[in-house]
mmCIF file of the N, C-alpha and C atoms, coordinates in Angstrom:
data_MODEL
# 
_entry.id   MODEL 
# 
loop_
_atom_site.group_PDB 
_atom_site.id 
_atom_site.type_symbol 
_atom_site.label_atom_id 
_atom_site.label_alt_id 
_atom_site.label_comp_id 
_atom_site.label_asym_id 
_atom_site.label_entity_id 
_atom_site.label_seq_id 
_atom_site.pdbx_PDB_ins_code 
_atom_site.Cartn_x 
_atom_site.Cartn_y 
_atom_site.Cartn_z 
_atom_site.occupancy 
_atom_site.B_iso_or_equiv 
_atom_site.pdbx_formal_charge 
_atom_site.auth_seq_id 
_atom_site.auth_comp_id 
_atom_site.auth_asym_id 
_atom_site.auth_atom_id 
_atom_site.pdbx_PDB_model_num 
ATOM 1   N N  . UNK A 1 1  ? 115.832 88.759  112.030 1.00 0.00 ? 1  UNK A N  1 
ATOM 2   C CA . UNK A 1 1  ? 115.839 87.956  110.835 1.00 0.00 ? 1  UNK A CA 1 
ATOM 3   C C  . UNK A 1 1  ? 116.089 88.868  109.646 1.00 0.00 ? 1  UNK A C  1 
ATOM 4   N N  . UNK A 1 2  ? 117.096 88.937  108.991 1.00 0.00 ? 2  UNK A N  1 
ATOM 5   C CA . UNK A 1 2  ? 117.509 89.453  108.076 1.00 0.00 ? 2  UNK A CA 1 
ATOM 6   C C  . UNK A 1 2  ? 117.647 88.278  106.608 1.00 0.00 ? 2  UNK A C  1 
ATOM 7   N N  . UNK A 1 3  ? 116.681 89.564  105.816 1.00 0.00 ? 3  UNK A N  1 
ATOM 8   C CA . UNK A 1 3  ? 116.127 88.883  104.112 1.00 0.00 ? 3  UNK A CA 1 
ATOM 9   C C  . UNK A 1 3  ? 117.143 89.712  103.529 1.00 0.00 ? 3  UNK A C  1 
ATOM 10  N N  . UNK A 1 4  ? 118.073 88.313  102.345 1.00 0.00 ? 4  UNK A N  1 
ATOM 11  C CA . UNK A 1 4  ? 119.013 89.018  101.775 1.00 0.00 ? 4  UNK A CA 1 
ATOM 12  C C  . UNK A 1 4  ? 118.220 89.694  100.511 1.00 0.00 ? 4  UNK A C  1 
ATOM 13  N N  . UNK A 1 5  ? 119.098 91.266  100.004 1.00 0.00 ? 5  UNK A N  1 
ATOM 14  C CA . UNK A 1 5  ? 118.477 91.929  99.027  1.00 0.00 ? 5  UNK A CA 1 
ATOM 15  C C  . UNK A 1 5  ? 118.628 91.066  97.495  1.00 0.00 ? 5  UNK A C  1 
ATOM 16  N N  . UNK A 1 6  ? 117.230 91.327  97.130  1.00 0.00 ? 6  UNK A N  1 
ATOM 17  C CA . UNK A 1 6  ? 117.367 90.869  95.857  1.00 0.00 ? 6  UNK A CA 1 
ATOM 18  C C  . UNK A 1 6  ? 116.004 89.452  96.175  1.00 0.00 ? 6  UNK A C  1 
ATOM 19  N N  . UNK A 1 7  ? 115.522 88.984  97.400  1.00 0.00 ? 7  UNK A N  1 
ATOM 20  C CA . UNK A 1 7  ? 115.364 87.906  97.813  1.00 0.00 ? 7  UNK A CA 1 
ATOM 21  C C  . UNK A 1 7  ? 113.852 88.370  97.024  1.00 0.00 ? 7  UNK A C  1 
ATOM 22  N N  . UNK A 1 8  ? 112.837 87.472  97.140  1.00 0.00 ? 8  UNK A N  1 
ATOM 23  C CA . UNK A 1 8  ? 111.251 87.696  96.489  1.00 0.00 ? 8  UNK A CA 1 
ATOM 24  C C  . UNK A 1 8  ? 110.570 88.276  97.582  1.00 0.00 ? 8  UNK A C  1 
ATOM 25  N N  . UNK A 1 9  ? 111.362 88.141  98.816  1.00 0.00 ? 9  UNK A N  1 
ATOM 26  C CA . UNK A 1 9  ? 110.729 88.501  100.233 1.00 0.00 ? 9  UNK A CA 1 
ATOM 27  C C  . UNK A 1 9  ? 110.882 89.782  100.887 1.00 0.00 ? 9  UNK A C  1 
ATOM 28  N N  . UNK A 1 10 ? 112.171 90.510  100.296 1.00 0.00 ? 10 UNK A N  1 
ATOM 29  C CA . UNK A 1 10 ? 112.625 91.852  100.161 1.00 0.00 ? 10 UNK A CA 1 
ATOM 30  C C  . UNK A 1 10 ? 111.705 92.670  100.492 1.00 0.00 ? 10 UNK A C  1 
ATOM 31  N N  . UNK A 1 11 ? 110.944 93.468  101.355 1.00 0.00 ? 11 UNK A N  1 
ATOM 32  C CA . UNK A 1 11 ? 110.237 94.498  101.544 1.00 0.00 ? 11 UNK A CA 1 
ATOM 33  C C  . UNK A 1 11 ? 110.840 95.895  101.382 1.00 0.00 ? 11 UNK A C  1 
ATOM 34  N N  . UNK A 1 12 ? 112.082 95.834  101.619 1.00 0.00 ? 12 UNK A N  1 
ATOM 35  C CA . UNK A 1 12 ? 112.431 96.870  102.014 1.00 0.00 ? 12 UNK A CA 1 
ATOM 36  C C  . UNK A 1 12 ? 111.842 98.298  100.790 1.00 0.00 ? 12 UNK A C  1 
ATOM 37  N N  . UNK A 1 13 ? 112.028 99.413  101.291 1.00 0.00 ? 13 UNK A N  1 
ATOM 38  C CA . UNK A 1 13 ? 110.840 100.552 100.597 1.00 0.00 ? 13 UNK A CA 1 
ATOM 39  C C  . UNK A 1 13 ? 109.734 100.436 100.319 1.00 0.00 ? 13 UNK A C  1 
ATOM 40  N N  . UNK A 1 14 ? 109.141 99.500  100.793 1.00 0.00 ? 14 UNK A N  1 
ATOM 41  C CA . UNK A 1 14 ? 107.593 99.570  100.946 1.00 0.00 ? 14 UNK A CA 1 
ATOM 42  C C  . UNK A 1 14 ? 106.918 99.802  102.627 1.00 0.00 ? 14 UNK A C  1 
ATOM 43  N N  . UNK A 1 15 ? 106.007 100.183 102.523 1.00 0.00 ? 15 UNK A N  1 
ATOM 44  C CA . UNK A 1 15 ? 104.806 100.484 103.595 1.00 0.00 ? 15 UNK A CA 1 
ATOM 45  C C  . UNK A 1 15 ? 103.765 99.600  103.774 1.00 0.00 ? 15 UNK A C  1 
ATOM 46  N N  . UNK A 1 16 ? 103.503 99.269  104.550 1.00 0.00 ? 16 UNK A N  1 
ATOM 47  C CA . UNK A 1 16 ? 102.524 98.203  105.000 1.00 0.00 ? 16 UNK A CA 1 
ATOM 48  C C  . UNK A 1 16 ? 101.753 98.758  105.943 1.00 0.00 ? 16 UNK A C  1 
ATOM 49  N N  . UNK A 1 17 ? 100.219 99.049  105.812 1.00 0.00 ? 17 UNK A N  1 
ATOM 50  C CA . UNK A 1 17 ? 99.130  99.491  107.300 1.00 0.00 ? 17 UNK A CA 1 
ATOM 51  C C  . UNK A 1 17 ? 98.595  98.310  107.078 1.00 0.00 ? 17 UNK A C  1 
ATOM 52  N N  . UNK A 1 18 ? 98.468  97.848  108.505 1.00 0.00 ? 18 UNK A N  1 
ATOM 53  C CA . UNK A 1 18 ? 98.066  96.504  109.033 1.00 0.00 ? 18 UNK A CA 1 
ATOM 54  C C  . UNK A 1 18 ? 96.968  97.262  110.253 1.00 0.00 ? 18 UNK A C  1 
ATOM 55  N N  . UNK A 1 19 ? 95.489  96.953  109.842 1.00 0.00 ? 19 UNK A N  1 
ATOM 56  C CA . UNK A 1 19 ? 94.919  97.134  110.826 1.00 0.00 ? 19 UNK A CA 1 
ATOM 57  C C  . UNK A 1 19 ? 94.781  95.738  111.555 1.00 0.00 ? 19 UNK A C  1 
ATOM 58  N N  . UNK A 1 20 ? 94.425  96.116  113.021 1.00 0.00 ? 20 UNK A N  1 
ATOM 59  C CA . UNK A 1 20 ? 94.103  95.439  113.908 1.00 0.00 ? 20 UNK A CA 1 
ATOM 60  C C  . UNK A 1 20 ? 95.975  94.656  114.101 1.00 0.00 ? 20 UNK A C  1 
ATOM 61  N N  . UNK A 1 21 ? 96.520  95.821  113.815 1.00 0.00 ? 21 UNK A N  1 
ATOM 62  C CA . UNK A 1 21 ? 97.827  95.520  113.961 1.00 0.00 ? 21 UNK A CA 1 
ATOM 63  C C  . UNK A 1 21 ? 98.750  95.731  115.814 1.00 0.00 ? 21 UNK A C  1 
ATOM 64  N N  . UNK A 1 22 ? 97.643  95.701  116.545 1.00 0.00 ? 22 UNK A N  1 
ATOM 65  C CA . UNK A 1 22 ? 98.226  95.829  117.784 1.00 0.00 ? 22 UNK A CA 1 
ATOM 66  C C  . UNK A 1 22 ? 97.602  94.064  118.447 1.00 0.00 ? 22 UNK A C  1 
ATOM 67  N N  . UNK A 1 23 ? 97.644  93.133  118.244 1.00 0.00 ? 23 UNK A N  1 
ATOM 68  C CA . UNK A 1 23 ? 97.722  91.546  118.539 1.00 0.00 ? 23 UNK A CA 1 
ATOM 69  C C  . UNK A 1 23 ? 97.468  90.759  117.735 1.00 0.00 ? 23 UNK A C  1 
ATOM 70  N N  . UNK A 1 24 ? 97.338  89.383  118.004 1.00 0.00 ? 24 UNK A N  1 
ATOM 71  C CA . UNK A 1 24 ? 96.717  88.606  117.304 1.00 0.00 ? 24 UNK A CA 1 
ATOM 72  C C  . UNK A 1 24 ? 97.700  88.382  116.190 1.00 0.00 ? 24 UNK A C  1 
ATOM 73  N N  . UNK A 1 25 ? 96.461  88.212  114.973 1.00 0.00 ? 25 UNK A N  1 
ATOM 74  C CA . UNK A 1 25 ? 96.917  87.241  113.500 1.00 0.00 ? 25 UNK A CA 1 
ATOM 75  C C  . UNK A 1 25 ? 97.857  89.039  112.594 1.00 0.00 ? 25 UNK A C  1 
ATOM 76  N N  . UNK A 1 26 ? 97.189  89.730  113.143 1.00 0.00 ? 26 UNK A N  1 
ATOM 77  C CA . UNK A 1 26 ? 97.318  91.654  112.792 1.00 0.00 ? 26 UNK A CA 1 
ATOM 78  C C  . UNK A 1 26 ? 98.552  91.773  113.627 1.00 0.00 ? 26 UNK A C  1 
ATOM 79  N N  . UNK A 1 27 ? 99.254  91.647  114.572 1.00 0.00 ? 27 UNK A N  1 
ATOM 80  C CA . UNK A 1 27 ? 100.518 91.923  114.954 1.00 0.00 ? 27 UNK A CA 1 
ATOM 81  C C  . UNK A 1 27 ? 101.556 91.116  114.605 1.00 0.00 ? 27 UNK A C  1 
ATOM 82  N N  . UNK A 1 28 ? 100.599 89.527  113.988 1.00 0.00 ? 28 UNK A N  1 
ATOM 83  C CA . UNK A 1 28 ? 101.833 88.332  114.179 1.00 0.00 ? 28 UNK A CA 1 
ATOM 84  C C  . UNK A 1 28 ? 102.212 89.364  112.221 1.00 0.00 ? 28 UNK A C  1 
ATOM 85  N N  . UNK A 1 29 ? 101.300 89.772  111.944 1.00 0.00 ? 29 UNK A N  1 
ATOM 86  C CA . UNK A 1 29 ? 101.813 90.146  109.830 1.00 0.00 ? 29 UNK A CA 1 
ATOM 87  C C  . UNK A 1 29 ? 102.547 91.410  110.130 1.00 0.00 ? 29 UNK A C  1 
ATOM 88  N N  . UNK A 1 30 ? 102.183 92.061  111.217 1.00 0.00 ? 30 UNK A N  1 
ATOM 89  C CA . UNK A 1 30 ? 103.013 93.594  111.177 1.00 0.00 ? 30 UNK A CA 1 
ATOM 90  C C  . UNK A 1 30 ? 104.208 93.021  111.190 1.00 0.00 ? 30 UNK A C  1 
ATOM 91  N N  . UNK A 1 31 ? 104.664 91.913  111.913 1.00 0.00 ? 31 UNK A N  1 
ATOM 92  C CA . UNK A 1 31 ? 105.750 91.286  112.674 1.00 0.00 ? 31 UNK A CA 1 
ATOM 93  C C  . UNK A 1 31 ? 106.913 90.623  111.591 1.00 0.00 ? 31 UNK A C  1 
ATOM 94  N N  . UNK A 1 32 ? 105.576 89.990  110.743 1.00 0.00 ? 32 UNK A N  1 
ATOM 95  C CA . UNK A 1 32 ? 106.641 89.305  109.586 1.00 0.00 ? 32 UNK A CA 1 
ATOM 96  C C  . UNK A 1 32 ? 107.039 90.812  108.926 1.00 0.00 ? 32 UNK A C  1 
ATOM 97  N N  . UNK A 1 33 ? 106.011 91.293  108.346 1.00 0.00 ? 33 UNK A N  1 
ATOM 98  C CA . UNK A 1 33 ? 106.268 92.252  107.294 1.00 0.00 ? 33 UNK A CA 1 
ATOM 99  C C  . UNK A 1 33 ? 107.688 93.226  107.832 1.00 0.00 ? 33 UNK A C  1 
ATOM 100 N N  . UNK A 1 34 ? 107.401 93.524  109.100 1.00 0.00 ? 34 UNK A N  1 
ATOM 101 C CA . UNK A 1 34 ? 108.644 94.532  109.551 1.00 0.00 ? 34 UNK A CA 1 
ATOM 102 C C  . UNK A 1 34 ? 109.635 93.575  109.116 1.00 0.00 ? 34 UNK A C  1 
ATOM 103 N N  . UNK A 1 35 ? 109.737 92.233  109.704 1.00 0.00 ? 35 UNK A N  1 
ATOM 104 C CA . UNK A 1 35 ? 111.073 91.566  109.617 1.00 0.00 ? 35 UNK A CA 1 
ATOM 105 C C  . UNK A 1 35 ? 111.475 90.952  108.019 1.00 0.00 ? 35 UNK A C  1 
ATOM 106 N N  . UNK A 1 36 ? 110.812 91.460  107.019 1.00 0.00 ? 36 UNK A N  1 
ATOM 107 C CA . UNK A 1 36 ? 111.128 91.117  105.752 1.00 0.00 ? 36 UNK A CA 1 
ATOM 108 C C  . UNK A 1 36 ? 111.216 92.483  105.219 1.00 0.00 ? 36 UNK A C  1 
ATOM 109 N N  . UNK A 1 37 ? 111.443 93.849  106.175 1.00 0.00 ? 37 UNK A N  1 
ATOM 110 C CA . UNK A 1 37 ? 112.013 94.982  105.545 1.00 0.00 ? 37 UNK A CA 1 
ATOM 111 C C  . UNK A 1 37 ? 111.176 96.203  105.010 1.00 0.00 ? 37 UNK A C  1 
ATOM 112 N N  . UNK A 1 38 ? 109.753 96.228  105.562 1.00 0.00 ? 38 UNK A N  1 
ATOM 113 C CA . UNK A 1 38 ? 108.919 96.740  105.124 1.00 0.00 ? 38 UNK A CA 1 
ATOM 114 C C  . UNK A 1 38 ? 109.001 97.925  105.851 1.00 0.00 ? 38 UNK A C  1 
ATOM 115 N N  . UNK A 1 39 ? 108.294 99.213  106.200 1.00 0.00 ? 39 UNK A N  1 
ATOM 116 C CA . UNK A 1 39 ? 108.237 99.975  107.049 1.00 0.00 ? 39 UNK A CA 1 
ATOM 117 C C  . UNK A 1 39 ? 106.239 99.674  107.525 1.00 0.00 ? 39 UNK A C  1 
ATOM 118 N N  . UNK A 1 40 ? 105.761 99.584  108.661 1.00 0.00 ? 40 UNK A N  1 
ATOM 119 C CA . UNK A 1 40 ? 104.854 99.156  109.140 1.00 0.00 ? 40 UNK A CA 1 
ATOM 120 C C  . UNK A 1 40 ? 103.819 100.199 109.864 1.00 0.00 ? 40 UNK A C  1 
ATOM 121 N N  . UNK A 1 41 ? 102.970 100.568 109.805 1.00 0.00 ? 41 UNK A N  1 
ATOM 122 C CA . UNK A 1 41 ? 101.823 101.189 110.170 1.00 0.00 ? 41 UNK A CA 1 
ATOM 123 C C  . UNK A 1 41 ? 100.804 100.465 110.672 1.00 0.00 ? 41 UNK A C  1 
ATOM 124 N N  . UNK A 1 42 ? 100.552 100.330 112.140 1.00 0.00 ? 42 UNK A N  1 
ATOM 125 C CA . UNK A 1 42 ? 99.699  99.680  112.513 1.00 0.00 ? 42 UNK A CA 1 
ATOM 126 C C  . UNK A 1 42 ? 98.571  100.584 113.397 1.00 0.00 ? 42 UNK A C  1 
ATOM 127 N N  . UNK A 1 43 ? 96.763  99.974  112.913 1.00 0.00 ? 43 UNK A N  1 
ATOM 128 C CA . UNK A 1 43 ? 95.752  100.522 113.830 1.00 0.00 ? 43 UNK A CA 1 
ATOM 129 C C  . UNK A 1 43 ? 95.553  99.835  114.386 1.00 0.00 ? 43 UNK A C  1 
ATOM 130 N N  . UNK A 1 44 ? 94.610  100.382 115.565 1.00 0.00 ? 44 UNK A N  1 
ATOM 131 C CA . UNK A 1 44 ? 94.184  99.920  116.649 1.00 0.00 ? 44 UNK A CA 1 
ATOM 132 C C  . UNK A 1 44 ? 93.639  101.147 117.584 1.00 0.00 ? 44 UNK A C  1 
ATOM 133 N N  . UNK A 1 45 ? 92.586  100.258 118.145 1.00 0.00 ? 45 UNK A N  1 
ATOM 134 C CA . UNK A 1 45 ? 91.911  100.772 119.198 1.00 0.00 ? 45 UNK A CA 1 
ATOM 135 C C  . UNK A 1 45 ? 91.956  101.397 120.444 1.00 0.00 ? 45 UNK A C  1 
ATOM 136 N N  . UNK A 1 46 ? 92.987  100.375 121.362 1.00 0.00 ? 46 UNK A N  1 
ATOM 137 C CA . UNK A 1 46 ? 93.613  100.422 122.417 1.00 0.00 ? 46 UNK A CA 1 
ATOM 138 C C  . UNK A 1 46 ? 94.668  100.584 122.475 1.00 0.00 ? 46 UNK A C  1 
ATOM 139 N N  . UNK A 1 47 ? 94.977  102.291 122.826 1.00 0.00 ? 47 UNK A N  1 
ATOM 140 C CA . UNK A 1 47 ? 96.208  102.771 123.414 1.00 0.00 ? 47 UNK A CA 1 
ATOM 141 C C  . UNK A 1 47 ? 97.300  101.712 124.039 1.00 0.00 ? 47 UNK A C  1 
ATOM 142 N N  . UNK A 1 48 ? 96.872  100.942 124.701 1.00 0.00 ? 48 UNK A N  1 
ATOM 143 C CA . UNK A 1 48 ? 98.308  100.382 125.793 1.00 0.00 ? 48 UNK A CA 1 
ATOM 144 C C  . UNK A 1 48 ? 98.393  99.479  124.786 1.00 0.00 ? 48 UNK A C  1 
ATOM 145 N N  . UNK A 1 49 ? 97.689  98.308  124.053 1.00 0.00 ? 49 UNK A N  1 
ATOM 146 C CA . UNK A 1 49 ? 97.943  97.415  123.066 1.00 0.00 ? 49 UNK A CA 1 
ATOM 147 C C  . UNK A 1 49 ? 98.799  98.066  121.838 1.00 0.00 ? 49 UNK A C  1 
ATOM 148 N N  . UNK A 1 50 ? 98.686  99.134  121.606 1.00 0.00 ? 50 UNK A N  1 
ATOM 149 C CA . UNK A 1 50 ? 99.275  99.774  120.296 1.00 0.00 ? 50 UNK A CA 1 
ATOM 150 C C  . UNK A 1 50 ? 100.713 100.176 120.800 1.00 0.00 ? 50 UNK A C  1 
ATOM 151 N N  . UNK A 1 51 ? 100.772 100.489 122.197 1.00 0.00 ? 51 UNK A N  1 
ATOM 152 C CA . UNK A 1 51 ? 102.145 101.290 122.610 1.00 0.00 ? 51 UNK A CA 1 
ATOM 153 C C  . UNK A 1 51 ? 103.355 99.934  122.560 1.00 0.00 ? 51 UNK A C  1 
ATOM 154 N N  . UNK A 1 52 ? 102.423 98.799  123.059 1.00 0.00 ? 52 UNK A N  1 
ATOM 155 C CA . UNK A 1 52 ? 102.945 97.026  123.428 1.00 0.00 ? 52 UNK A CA 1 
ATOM 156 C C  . UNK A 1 52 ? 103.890 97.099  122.136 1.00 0.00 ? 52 UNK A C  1 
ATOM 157 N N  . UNK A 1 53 ? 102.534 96.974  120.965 1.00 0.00 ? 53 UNK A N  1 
ATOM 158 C CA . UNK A 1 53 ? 103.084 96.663  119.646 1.00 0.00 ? 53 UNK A CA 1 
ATOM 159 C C  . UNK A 1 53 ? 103.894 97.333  118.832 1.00 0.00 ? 53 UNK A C  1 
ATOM 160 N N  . UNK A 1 54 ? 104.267 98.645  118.950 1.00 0.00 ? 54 UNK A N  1 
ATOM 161 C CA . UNK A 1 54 ? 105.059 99.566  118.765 1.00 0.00 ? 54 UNK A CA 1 
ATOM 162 C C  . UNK A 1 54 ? 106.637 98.995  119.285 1.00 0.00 ? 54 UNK A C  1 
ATOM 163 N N  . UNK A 1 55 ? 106.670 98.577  120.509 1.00 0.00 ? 55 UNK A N  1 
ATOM 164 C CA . UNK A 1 55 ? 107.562 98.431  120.987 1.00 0.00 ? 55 UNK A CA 1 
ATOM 165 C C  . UNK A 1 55 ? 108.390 97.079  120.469 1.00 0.00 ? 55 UNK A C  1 
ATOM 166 N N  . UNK A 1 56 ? 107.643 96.395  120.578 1.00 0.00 ? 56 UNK A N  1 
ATOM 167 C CA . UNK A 1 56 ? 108.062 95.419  119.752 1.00 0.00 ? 56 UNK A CA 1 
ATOM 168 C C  . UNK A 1 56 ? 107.972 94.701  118.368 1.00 0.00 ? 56 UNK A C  1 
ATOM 169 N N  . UNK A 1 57 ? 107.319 96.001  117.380 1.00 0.00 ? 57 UNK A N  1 
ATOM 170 C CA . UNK A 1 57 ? 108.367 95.993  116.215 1.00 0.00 ? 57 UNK A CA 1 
ATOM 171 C C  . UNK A 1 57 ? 109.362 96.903  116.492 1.00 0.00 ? 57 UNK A C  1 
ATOM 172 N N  . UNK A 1 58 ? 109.472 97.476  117.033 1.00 0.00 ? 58 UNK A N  1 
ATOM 173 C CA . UNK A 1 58 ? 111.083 98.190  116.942 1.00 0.00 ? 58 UNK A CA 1 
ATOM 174 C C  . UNK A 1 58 ? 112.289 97.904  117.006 1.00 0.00 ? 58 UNK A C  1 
ATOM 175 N N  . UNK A 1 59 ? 111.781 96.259  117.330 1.00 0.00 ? 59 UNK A N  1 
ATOM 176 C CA . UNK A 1 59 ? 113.219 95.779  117.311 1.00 0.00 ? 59 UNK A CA 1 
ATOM 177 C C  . UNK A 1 59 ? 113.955 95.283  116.125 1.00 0.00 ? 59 UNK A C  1 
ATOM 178 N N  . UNK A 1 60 ? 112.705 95.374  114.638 1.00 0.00 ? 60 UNK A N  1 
ATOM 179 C CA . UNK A 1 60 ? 113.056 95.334  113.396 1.00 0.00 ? 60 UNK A CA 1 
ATOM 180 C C  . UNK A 1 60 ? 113.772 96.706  113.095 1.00 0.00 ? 60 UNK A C  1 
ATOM 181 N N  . UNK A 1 61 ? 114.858 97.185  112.427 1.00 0.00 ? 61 UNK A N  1 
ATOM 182 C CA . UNK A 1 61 ? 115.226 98.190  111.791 1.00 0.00 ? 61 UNK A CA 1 
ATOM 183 C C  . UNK A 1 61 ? 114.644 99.052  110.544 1.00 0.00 ? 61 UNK A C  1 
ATOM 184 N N  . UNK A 1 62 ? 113.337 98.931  111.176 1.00 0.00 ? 62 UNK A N  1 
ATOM 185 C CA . UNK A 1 62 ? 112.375 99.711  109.903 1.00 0.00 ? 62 UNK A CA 1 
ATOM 186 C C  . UNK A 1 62 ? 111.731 100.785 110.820 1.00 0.00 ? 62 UNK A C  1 
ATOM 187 N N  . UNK A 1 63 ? 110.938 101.479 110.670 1.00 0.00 ? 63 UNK A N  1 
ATOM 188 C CA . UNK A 1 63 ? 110.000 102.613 110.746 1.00 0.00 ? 63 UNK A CA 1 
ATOM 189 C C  . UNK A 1 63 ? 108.633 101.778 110.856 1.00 0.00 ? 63 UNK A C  1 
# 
């Protein structure tokens, strides 16, 4: 999902840490935020949940 520049939704050059960012209501915002251009930092507890969620923001073109 690509936000055109200039849009109010525009993230792009900003950083976002989203804890409890490996499921839930915390992966579904990492999820928007990556896909409105943000670069995303997510915590969490559990290794294999964090590696999950890693993986799939990556399919946004952010960091």
């Amino acid at each position: 999902m690509a936000v055109p520049s200039g849009s109010p939704f525009d993230l792009s050059g900003h950083v976002a840490l989203v804890t409890g960012g490996n499921g839930g209501i915390g992966l579904g915002m990492a999820d928007a935020l990556a896909a409105h251009g943000a670069d995303v930092a997510i915590w969490g507890t559990n290794p294999d949940k964090n590696d999950a969620a890693i993986e799939q923001l990556g399919r946004h073109d952010v960091e």
